[in-house]
C-alpha positions as CSV (number, residue, x, y, z in Angstrom):
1,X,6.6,-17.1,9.7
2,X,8.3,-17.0,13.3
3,X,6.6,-15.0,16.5
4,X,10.3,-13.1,16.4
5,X,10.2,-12.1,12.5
6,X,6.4,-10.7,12.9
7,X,6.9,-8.8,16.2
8,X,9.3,-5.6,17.2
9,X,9.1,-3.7,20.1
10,X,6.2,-2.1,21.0
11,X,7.5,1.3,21.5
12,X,9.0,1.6,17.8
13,X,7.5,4.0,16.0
14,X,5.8,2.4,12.6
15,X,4.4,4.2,9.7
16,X,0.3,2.3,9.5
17,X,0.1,4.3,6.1
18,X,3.9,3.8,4.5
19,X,5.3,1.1,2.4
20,X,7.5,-0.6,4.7
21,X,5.5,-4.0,6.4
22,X,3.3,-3.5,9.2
23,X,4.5,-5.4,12.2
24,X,2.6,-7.8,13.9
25,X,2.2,-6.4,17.0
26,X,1.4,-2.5,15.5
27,X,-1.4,-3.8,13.4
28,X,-5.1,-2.1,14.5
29,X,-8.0,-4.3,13.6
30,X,-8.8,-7.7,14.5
31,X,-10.7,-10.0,12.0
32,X,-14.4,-8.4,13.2
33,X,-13.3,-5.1,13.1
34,X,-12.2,-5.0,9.6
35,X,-15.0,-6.7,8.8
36,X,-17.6,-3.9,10.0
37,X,-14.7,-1.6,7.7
38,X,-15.9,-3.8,4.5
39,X,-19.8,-3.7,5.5
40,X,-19.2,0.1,5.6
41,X,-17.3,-0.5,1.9
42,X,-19.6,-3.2,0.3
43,X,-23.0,-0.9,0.7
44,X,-23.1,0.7,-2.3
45,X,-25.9,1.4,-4.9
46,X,-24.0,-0.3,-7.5
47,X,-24.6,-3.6,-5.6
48,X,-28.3,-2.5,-5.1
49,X,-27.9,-1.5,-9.0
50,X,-27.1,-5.4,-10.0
51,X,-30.0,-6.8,-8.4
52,X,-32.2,-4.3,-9.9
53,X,-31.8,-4.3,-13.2
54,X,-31.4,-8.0,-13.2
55,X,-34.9,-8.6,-11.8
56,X,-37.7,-8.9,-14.2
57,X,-39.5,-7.1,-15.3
58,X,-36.6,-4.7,-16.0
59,X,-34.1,-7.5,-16.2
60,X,-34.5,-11.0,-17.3
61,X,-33.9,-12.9,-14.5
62,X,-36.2,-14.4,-11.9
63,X,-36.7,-14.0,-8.6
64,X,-34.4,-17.3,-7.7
65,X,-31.6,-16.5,-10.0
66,X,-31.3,-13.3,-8.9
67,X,-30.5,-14.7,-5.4
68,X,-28.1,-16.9,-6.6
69,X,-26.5,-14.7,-8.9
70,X,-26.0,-12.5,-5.7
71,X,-24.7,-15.6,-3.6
72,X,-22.4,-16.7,-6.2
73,X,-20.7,-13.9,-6.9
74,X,-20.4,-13.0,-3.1
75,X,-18.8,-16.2,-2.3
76,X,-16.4,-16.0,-5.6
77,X,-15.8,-11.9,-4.5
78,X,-14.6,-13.4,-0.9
79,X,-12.8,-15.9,-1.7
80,X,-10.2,-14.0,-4.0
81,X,-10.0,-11.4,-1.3
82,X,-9.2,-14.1,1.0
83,X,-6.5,-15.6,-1.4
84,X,-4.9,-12.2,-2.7
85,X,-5.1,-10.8,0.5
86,X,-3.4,-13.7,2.6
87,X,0.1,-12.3,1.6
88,X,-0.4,-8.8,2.8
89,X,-1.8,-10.7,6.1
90,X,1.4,-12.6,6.2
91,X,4.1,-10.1,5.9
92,X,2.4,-6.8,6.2
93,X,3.1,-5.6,2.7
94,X,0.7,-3.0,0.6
95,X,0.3,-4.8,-2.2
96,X,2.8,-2.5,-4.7
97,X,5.0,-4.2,-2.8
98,X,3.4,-7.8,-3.1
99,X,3.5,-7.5,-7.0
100,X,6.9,-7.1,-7.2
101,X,7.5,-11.1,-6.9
102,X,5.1,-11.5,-9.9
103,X,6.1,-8.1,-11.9
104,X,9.2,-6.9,-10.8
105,X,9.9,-3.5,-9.8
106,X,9.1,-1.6,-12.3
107,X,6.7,-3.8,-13.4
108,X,4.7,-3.7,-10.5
109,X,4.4,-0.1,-10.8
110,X,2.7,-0.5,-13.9
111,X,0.5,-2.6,-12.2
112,X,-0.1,0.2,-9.4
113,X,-1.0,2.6,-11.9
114,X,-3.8,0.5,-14.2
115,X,-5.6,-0.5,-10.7
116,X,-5.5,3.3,-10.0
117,X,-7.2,4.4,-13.1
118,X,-10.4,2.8,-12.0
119,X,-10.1,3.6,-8.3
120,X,-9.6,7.7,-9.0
121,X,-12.6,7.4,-11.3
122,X,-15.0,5.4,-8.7
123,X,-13.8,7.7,-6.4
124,X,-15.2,10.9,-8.3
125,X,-18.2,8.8,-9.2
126,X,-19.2,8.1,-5.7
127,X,-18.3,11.2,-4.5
128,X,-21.2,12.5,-7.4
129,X,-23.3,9.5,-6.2
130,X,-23.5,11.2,-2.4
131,X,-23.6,15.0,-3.8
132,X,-26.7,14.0,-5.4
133,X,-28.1,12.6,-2.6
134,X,-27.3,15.4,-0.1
135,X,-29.2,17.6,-3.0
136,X,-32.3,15.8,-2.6
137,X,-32.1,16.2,1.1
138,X,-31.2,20.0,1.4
139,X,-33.8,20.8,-0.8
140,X,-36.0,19.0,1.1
141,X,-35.0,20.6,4.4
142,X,-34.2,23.8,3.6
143,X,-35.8,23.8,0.0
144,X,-32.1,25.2,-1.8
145,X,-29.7,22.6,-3.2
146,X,-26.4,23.1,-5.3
147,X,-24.9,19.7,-6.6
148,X,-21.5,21.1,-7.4
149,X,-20.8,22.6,-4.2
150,X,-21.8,19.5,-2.3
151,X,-19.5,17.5,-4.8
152,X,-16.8,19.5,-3.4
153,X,-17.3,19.4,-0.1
154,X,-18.0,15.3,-0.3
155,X,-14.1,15.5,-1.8
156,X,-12.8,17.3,1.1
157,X,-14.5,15.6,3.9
158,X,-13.1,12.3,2.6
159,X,-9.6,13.9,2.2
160,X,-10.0,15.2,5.5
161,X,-11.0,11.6,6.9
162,X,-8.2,10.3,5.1
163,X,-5.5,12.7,6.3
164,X,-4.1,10.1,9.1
165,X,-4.6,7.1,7.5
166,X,-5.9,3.7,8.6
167,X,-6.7,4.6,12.1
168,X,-9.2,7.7,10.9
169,X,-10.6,5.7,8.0
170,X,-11.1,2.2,10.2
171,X,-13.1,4.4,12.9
172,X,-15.3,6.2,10.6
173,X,-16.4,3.4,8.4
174,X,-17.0,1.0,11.8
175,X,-19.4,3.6,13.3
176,X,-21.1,4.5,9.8
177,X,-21.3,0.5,9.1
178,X,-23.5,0.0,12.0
179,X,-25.8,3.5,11.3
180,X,-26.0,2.3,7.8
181,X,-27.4,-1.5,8.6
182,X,-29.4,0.5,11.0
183,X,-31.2,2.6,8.0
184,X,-30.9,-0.6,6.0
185,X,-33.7,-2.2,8.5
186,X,-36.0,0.7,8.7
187,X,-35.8,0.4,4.6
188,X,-36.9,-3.1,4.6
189,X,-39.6,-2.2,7.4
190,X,-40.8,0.4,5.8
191,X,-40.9,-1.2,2.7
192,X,-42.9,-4.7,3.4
193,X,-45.6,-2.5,5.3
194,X,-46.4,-0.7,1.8
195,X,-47.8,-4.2,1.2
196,X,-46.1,-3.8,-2.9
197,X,-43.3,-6.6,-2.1
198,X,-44.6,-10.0,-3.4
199,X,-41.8,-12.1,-4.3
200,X,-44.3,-14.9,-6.1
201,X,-44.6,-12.3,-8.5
202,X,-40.7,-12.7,-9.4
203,X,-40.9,-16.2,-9.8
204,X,-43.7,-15.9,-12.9
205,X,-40.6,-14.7,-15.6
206,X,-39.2,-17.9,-16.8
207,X,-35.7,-16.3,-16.9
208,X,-32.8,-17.8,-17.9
209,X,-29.6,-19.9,-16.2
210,X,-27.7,-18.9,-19.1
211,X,-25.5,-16.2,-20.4
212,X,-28.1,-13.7,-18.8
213,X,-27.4,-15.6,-15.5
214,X,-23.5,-15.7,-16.3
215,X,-23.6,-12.0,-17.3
216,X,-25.8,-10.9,-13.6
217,X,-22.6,-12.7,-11.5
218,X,-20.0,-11.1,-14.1
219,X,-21.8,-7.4,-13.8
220,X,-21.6,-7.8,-9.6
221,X,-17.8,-9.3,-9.5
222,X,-16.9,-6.0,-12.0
223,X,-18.2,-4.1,-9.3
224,X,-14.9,-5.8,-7.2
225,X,-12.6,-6.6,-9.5
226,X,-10.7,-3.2,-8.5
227,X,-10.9,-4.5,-4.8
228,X,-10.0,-7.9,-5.4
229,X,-6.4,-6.9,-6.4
230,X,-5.4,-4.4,-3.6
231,X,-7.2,-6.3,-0.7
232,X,-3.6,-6.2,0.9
233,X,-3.4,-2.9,1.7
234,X,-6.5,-3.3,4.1
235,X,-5.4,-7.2,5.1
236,X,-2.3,-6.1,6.1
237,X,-3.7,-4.2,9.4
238,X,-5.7,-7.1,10.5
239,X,-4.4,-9.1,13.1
240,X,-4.9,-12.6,13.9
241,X,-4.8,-14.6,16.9
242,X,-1.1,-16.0,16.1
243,X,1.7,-15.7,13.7
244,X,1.6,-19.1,12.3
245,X,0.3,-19.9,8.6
246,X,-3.0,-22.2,10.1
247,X,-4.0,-18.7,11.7
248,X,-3.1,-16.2,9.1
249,X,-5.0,-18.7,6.5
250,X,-7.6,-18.5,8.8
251,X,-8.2,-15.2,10.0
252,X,-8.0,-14.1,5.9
253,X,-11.0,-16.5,5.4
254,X,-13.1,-15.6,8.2
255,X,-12.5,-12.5,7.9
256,X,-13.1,-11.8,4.0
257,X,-16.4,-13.8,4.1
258,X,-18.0,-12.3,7.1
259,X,-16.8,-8.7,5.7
260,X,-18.6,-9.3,2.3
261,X,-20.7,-11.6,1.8
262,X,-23.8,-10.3,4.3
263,X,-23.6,-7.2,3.3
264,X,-23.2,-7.9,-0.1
265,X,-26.5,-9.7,0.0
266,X,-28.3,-7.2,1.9
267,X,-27.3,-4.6,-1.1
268,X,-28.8,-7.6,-3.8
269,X,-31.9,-8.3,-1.7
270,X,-32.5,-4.3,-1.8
271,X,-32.0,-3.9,-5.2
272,X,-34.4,-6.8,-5.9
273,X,-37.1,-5.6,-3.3
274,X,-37.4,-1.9,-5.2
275,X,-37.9,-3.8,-8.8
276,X,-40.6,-6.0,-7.4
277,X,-42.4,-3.1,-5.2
278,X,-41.8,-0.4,-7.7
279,X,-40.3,-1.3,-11.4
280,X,-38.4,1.7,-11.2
281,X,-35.3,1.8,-13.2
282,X,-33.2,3.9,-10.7
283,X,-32.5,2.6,-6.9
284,X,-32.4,6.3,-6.2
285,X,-36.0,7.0,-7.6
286,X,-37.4,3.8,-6.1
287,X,-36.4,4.4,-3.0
288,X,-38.0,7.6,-3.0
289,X,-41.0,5.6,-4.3
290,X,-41.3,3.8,-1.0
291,X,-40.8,6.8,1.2
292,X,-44.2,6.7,3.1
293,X,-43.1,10.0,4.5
294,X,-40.6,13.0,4.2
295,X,-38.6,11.4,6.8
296,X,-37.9,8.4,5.1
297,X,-36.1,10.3,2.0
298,X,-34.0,12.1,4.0
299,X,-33.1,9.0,5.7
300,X,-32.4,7.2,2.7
301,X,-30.5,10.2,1.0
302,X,-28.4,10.3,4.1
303,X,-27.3,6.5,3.6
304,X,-26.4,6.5,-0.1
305,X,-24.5,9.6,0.9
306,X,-22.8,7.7,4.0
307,X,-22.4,4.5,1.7
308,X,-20.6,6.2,-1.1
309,X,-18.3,8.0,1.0
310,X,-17.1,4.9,3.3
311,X,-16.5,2.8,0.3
312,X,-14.5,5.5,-1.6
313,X,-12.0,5.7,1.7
314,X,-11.4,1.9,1.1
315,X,-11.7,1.2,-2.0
316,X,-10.3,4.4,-4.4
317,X,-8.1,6.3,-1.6
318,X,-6.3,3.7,-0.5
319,X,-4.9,2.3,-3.9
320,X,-3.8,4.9,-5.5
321,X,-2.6,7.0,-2.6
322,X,-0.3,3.7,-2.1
323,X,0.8,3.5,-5.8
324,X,2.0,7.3,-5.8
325,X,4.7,7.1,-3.2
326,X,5.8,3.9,-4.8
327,X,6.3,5.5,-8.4
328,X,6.6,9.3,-7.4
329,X,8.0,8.9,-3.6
330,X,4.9,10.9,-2.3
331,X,3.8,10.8,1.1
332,X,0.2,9.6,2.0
333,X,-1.0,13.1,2.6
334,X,0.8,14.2,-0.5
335,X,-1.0,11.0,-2.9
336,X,-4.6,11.6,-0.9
337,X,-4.4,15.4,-1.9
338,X,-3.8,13.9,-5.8
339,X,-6.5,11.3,-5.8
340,X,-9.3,14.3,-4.7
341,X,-7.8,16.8,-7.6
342,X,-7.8,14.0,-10.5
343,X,-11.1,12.8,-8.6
344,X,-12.6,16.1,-10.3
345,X,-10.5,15.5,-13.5
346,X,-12.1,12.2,-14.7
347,X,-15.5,14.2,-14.7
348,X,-17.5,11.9,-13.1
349,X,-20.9,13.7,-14.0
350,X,-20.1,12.3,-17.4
351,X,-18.9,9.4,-16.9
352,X,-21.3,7.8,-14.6
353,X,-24.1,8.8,-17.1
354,X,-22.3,7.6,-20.4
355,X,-24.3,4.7,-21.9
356,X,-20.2,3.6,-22.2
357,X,-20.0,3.1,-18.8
358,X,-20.5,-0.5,-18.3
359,X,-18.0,-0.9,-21.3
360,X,-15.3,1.2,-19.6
361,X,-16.3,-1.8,-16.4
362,X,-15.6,-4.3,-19.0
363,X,-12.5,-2.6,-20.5
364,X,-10.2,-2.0,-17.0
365,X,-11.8,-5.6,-15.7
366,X,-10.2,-7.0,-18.8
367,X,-6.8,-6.1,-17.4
368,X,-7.5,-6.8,-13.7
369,X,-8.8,-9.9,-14.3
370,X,-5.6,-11.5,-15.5
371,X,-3.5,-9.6,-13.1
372,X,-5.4,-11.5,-10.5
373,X,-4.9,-14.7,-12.2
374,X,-0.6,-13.8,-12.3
375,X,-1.0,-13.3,-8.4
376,X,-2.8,-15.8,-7.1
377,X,-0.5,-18.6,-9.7
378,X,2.1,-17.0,-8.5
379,X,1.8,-16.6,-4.9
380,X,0.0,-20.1,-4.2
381,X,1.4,-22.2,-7.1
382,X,5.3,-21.5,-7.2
383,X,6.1,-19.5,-4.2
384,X,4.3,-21.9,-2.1
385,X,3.1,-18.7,-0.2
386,X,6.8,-17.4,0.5
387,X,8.7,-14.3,-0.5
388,X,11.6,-13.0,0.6
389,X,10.8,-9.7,2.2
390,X,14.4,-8.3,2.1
391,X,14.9,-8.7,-1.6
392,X,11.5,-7.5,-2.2
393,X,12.4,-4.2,-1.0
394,X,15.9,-3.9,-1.1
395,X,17.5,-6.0,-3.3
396,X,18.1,-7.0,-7.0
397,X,16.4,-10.8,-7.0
398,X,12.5,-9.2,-8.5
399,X,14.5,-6.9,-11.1
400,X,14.3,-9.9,-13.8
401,X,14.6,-8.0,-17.2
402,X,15.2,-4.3,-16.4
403,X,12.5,-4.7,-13.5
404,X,9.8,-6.4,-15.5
405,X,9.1,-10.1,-15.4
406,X,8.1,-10.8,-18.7
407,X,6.0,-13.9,-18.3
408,X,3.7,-12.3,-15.9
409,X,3.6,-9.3,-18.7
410,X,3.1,-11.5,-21.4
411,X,0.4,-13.1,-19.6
412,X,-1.4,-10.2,-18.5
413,X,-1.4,-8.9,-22.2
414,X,-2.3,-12.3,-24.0
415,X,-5.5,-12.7,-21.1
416,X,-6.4,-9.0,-22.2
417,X,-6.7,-9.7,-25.7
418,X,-8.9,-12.7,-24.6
419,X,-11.2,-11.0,-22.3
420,X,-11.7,-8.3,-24.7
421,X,-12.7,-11.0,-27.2
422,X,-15.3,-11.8,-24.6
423,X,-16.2,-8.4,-23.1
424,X,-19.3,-8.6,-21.6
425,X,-17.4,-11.8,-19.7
426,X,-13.9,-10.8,-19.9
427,X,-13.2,-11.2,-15.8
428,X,-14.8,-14.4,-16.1
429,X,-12.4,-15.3,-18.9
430,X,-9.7,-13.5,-18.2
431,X,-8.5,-14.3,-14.8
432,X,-9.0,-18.3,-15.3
433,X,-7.1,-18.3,-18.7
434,X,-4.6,-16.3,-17.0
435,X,-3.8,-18.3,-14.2
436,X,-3.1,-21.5,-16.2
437,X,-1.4,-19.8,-18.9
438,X,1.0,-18.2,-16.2
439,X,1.9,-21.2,-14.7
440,X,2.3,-23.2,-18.3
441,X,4.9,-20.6,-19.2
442,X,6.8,-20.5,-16.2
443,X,6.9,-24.4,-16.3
444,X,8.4,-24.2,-19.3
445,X,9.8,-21.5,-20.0
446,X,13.7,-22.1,-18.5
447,X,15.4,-18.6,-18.5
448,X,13.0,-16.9,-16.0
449,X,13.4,-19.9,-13.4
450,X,17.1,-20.2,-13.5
451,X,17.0,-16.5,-12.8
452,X,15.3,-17.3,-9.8
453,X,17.2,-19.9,-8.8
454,X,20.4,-17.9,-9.7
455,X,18.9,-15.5,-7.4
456,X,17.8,-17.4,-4.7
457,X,14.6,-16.8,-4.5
458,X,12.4,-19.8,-3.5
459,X,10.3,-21.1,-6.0
């Protein structure tokens, strides 16, 4: 892509939170700066929750294969961001936009809506996460607490830091990323002095490298998978040094890794440090375990509060607040307002607590999965990283049958059934069977290509 197609005039007014792509020279974070947005987005107890329950003696994993468990799916988390996020890098595009090439129009706003099914219930969840947090501290303080009233109030702050978009959202979650590794090294002071963290001892479980292993990197990518497929709408606001492909390839790489992976291990490391010091079965009550003082509580309280409230403004906003003004024509003020009132609607006090709950992970993971698998062929393997921008918003070449590309639907659907034949896997075998099934049938499969070509769109 050309310096002159990426660039406008500086004094045009753009829309950071609308569909249209964001020009080069409007977009607000460089590769660092989005990257202390994901720190702020990647510490979350359910990171700390993989680590913990995967540790013997609660788990059934060793010291070692925890670690690696943590590092592998860090490095496999990153480097789909960096692929599936390279094309809203490149043009500017949210990514309801970017699956139209794959899905169609219409299509694609199927898409939207199953990756915001997950996001408005995470969204609730966390929001319950950091009301129960804030409990513990007010009753501590003040010695009166009342759960639903801070659930409400965690709701309307994050609308509120929501209300104008990427700007609010990118300086909140860069000054709470560096009070939150701040905590995080007062935790892990706090916690070797207690004298309880003796990692020898998680090396005496003889573990396993095999389907327990498999299942501990499946059980922290499920914590992504959501992410993995809207990484777009957060790429398309970084800006690299230069316009060319080399540097847009680049920045999406650097810029992916160093936004997840260190955090990502810190949360592991955490998670991993309370099983060994305290063998407690919730990161919540183990943390309190270590509190030497009063202090420390409200200290940690205040950081899983923090934590769950930056990640929801990336992670469950975002999507769906996107995905309304595609399929209703909302504004982003209108869809935010909507994500907080079905937030409340998905009854996360139930949810999170359901013994169903990983199995409703597994369930939505077993469509995400091959809808990343259908982006990633598509994008790298027959566009050759090109779309025609034009078309994608404007014109008739992505309408295909009635705006739905049916291989990409049949795929999706036919990786679905697989993963749910393997559920406690099903983003591990759904998003590779997906991918080489997608580009086998489009290989092969005549009509959709001489569409294409018929259209003129390069493939």
């Amino acid at each position: 892509m050309s310096e002159k197609t990426m660039n406008v005039r500086a004094e045009e007014r753009v829309d950071l939170e609308g569909l249209n792509p964001v020009p080069f020279t409007h977009r607000t974070m460089t590769p660092f700066s989005y990257a202390t947005v994901m720190w702020s987005s990647t510490i979350i107890v359910q990171i700390m929750v993989i680590g913990l329950y995967q540790m013997a003696p609660i788990g059934k994993l060793n010291f070692l294969q925890v670690m690696i468990a943590g590092i592998v799916s860090a490095v496999i988390v990153s480097l789909m961001m960096a692929l599936n996020g390279e094309a809203g890098m490149k043009y500017g595009i949210p990514f309801v936009m970017q699956v139209r090439a794959a899905y169609g129009t219409k299509g694609a706003k199927v898409v939207g809506f199953i990756r915001s099914i997950p996001a408005i219930c995470w969204n609730g969840i966390a929001a319950w996460i950091a009301a129960e947090a804030l409990e513990v501290v007010t009753q501590e303080l003040f010695g009166f607490s009342n759960v639903w009233v801070y659930f409400i109030l965690v709701l309307v702050l994050q609308a509120v830091l929501s209300w104008n978009g990427v700007v609010s959202i990118k300086f909140f979650d860069a000054l709470v990323s560096y009070v939150m590794i701040g905590m995080l090294l007062y935790f892990f002071i706090t916690a070797f002095a207690t004298g309880k963290v003796d990692f020898s001892e998680g090396m005496k479980t003889a573990g396993s490298w095999g389907l327990p292993w498999i299942a501990a990197v499946m059980g922290a990518i499920a914590n992504y998978t959501t992410v993995l497929l809207n990484i777009g709408d957060l790429s398309r606001h970084i800006k690299p040094k230069a316009a060319d492909d080399k540097s847009i390839r680049k920045a999406s790489i650097h810029s992916q890794f160093l936004g997840v992976i260190p955090p990502w291990m810190i949360m592991f490391i955490s998670g991993i440090i309370i099983a060994l010091a305290t063998g407690a079965t919730d990161p919540i009550d183990g943390l309190m375990m270590l509190a030497p003082n009063k202090f420390f509580g409200i200290v940690v309280m205040l950081f899983i509060a923090c934590a769950q409230i930056s990640s929801n403004l990336t992670e469950d906003i975002v999507p769906p607040a996107m995905a309304f003004q595609d399929c209703f024509k909302t504004t982003w003020r209108q869809g935010v307002i909507i994500v907080t009132v079905l937030s409340v609607v998905t009854f996360p006090w139930v949810l999170f607590d359901s013994e169903y709950f990983f199995v409703f992970q597994n369930i939505y993971s077993s469509f995400l999965g091959p809808i990343l698998g259908v982006l990633i062929a598509d994008y790298f393997v027959f566009r050759k990283r090109t779309l025609n921008i034009k078309e994608l918003y404007n014109g008739k070449a992505y309408e295909y049958a009635g705006g739905f590309a049916p291989l990409a639907i049949i795929t999706t659907l036919a990786g679905a059934v697989v993963s749910f034949i393997f559920l406690d896997y099903s983003w591990l075998v759904g998003f590779p069977f997906s991918f080489v099934f997608y580009i086998f049938l489009k290989k092969f499969t005549k009509a959709e290509r001489k569409y294409e070509e018929e259209q003129g769109i390069e493939i």
